[in-house]
mmCIF file of the C-alpha atoms, coordinates in Angstrom:
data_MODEL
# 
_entry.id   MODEL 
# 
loop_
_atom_site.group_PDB 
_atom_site.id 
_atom_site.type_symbol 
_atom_site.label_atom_id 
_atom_site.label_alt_id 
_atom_site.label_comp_id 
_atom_site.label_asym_id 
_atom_site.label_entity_id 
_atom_site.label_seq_id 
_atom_site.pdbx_PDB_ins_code 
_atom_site.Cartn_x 
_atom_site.Cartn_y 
_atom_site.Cartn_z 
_atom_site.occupancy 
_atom_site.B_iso_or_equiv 
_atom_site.pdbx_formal_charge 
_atom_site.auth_seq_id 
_atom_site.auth_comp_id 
_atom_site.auth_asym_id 
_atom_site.auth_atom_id 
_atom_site.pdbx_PDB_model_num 
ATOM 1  C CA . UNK A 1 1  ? 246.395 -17.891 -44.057 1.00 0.00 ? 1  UNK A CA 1 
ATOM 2  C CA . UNK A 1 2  ? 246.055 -19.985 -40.919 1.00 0.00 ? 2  UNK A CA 1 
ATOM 3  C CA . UNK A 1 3  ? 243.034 -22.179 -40.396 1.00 0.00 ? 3  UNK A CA 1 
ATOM 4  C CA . UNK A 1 4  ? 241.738 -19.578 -37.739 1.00 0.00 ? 4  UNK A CA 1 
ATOM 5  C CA . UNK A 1 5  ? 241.173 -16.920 -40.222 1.00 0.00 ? 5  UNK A CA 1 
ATOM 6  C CA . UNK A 1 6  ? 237.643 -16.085 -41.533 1.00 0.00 ? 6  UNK A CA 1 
ATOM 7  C CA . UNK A 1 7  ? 237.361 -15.768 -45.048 1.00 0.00 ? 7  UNK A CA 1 
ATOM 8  C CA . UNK A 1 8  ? 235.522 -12.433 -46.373 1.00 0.00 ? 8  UNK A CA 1 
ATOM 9  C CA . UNK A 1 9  ? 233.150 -14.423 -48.618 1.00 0.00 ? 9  UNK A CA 1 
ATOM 10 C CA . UNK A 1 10 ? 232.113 -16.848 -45.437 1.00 0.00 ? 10 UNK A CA 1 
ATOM 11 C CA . UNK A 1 11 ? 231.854 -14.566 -42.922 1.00 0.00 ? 11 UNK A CA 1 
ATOM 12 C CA . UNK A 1 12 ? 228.449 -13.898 -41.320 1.00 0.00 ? 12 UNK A CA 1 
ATOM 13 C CA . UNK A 1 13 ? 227.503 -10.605 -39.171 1.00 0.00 ? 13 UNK A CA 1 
ATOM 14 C CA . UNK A 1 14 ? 224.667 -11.565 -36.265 1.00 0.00 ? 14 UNK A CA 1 
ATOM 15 C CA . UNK A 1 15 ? 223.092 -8.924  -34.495 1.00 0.00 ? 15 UNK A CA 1 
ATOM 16 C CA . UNK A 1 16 ? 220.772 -10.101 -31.205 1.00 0.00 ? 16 UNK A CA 1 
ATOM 17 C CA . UNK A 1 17 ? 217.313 -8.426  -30.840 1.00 0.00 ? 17 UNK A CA 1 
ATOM 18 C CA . UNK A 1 18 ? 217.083 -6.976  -27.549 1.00 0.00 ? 18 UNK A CA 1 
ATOM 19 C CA . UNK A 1 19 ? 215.103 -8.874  -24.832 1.00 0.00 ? 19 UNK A CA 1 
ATOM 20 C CA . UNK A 1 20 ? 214.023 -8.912  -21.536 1.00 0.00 ? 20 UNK A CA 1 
ATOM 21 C CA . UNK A 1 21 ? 213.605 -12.646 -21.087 1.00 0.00 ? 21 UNK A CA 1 
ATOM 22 C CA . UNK A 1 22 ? 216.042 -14.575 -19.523 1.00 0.00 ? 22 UNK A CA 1 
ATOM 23 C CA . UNK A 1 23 ? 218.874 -16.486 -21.781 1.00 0.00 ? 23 UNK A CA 1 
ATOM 24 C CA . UNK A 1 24 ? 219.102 -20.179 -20.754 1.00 0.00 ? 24 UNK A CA 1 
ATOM 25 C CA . UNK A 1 25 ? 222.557 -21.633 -21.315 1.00 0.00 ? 25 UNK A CA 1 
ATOM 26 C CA . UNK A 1 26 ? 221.701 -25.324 -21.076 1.00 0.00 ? 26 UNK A CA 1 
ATOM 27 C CA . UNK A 1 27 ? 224.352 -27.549 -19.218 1.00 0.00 ? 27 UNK A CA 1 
ATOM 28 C CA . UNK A 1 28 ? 226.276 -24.774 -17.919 1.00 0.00 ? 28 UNK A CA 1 
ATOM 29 C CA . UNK A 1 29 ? 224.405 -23.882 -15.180 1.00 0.00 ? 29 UNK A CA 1 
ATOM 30 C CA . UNK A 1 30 ? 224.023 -19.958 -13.464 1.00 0.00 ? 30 UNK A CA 1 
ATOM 31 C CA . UNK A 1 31 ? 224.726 -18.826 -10.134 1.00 0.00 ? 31 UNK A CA 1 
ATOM 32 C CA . UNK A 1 32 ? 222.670 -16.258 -8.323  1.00 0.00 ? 32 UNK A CA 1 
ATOM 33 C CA . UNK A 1 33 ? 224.190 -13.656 -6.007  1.00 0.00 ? 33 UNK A CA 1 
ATOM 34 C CA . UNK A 1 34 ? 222.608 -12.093 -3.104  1.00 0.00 ? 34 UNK A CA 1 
ATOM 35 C CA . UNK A 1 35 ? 218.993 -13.476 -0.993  1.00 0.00 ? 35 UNK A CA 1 
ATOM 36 C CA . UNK A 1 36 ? 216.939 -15.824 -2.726  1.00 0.00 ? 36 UNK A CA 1 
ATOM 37 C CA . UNK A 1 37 ? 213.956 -13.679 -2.110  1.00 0.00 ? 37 UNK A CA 1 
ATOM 38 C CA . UNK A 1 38 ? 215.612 -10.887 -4.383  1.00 0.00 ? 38 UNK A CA 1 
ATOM 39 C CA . UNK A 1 39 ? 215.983 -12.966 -7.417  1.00 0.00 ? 39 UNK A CA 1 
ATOM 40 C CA . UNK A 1 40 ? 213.201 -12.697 -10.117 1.00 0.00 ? 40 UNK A CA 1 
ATOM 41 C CA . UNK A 1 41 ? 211.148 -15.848 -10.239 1.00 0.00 ? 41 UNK A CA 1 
ATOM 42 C CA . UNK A 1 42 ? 212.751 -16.743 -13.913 1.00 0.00 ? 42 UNK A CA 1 
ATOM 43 C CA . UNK A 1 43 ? 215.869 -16.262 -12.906 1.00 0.00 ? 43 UNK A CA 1 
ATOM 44 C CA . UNK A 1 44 ? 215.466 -18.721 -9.521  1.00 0.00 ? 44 UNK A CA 1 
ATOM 45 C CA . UNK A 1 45 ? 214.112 -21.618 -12.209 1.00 0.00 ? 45 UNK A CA 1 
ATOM 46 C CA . UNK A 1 46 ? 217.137 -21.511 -14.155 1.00 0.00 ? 46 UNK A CA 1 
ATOM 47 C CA . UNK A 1 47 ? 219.572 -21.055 -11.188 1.00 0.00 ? 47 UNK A CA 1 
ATOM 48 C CA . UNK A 1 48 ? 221.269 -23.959 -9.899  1.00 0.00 ? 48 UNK A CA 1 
ATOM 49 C CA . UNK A 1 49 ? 224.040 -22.415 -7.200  1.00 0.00 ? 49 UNK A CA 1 
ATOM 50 C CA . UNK A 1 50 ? 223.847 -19.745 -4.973  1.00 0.00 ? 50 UNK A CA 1 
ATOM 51 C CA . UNK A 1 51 ? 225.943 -17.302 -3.595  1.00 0.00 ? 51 UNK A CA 1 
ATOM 52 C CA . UNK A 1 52 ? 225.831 -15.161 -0.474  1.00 0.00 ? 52 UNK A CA 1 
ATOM 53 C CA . UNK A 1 53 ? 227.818 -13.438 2.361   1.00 0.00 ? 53 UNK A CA 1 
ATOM 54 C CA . UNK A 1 54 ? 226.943 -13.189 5.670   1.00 0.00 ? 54 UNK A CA 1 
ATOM 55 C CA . UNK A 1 55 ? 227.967 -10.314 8.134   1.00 0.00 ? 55 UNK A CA 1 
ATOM 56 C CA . UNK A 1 56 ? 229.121 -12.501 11.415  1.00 0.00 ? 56 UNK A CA 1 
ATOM 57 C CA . UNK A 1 57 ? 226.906 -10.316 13.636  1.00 0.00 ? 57 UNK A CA 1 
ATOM 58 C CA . UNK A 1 58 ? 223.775 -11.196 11.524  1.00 0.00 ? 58 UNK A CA 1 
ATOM 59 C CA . UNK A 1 59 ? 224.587 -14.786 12.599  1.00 0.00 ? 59 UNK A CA 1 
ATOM 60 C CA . UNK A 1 60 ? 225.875 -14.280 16.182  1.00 0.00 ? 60 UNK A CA 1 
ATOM 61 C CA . UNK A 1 61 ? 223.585 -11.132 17.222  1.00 0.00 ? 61 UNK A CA 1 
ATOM 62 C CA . UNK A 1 62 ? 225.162 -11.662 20.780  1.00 0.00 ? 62 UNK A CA 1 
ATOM 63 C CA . UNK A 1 63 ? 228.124 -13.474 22.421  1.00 0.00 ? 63 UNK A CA 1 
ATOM 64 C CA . UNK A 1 64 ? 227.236 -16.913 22.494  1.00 0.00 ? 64 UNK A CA 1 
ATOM 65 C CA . UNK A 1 65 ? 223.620 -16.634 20.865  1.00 0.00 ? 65 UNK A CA 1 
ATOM 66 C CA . UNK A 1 66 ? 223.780 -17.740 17.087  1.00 0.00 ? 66 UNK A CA 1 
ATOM 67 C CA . UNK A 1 67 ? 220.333 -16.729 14.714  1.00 0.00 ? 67 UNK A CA 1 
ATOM 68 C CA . UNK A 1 68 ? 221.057 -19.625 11.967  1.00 0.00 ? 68 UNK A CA 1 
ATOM 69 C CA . UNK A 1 69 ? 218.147 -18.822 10.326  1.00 0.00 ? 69 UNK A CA 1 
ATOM 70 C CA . UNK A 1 70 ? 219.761 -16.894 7.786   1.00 0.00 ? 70 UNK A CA 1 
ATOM 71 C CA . UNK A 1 71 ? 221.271 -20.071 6.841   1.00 0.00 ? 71 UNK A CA 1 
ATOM 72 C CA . UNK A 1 72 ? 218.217 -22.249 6.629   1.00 0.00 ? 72 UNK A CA 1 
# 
């Protein structure tokens, strides 16, 4: 038997309870997707990166003119 194995006698079964709250993972940090403004307020306070994607004609709506507010 290799040291990986789990013994019958010392194995233990855990079964989570369901739950809507939200399951902080200290240290290792979350990333939301998508608009700040569509995260849930829970999820923002445990968030630490964010990710988005931009369409290039939501940030230059006309040749020249740049709207960086998306950005801000």
């Amino acid at each position: 038997m290799n040291s990986y194995a789990a013994d019958a006698a010392t194995t233990t079964t855990v079964t989570p309870k369901a739950s809507d709250e939200v399951l902080l993972n200290p240290g290792k940090g979350w990333i939301l997707y998508g608009r700040a403004e569509w995260q849930d307020p829970k999820a923002l306070a445990v968030g630490n990166s964010g990710y988005q994607r931009f369409e290039w004609a939501e940030l230059e709506p006309s040749e020249g003119q740049f709207n960086w507010k998306p950005l801000d």
